[in-house]
C-alpha positions in Angstrom: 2.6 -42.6 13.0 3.2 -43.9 9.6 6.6 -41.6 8.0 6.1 -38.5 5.6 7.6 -39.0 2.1 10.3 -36.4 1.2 9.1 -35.0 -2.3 11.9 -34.8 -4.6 12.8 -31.1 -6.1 15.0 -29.3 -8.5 18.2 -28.1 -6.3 18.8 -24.5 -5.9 20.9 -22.7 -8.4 23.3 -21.7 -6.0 23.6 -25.0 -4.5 27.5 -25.6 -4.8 28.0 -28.8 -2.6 31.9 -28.7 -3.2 32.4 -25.5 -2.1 33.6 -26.7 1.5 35.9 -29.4 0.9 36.0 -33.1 -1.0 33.1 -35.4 -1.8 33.6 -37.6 1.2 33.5 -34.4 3.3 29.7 -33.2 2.3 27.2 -33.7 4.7 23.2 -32.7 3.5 22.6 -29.0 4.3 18.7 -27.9 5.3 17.0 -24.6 4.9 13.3 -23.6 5.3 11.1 -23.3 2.3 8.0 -22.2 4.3 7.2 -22.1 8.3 6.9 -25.7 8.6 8.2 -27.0 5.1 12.1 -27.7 4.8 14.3 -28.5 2.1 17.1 -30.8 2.1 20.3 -30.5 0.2 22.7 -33.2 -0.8 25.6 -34.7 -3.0 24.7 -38.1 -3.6 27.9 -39.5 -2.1 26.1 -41.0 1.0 25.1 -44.6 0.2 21.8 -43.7 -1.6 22.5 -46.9 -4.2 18.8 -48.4 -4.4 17.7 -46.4 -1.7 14.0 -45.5 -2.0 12.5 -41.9 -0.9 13.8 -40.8 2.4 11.5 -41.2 5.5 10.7 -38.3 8.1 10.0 -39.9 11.0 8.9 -37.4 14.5 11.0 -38.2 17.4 9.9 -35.2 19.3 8.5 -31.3 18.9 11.9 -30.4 18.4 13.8 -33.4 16.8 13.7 -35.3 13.7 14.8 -38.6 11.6 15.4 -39.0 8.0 15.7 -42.1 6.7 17.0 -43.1 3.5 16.0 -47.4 3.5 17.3 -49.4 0.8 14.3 -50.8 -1.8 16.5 -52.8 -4.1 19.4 -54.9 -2.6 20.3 -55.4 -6.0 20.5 -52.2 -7.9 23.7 -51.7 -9.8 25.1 -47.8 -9.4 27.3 -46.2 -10.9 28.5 -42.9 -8.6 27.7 -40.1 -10.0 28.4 -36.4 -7.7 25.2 -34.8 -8.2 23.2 -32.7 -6.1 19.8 -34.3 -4.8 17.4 -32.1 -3.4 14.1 -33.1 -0.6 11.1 -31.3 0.6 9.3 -32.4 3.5 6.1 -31.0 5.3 6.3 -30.8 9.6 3.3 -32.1 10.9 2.4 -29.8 14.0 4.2 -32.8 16.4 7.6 -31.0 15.0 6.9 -27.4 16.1 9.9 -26.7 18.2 13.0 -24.5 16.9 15.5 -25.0 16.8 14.8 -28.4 14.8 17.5 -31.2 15.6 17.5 -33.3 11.9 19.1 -36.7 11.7 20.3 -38.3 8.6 20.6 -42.2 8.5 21.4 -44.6 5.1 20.1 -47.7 5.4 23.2 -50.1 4.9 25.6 -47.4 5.3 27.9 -46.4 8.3 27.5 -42.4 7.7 25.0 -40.3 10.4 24.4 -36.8 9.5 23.1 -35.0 11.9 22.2 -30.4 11.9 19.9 -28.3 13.5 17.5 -25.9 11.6 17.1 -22.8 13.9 
């Protein structure tokens, strides 16, 4: 099964990623947007340097990979804390809850990993 393509989206207003602690301390936060569309929340301080759109791949009915993969090696990047938002669509495979979601960055050591009840 080829991977579904998170859409990019405005963040919510009320997004306040710093609110828990420092930059290095953020991990993505997910909520639902529909009964099988989620959103995910970020602050671009996971290695997202020329990464391309992140990659929803089905591990099971109740577990998930997103995948951020790099699509230019050579991009130059300044870091800049903002929040990134992501919408992706469940195929039925993913119909379990509580949804186990797991975060990986191409070329980066950081695993985020939260389940979606």
């Amino acid at each position: 099964m080829s991977p579904i393509i998170g859409v990019s989206v405005t963040p919510p207003a009320d997004y306040d990623p710093l609110g828990a602690g420092t930059n290095e301390d953020v991990a993505p936060s997910f909520a639902w947007v529909a009964a099988s569309r989620f959103r995910l929340d970020m602050l671009n301080n996971r290695p997202l340097c020329g990464a391309g759109d992140p990659e929803l791949l089905v591990g099971s009915a109740g577990e998930v990979r997103i995948h951020f993969p790099i699509v230019d090696p050579d991009a130059i990047c300044i870091l800049m804390l903002a929040p990134v938002s992501f919408e992706f669509e469940l195929p039925e495979s993913a119909s379990s809850r509580p949804l186990t979601i797991t975060v990986t960055y191409e070329g980066g050591p950081q695993v985020d990993t939260a389940t979606l009840a």
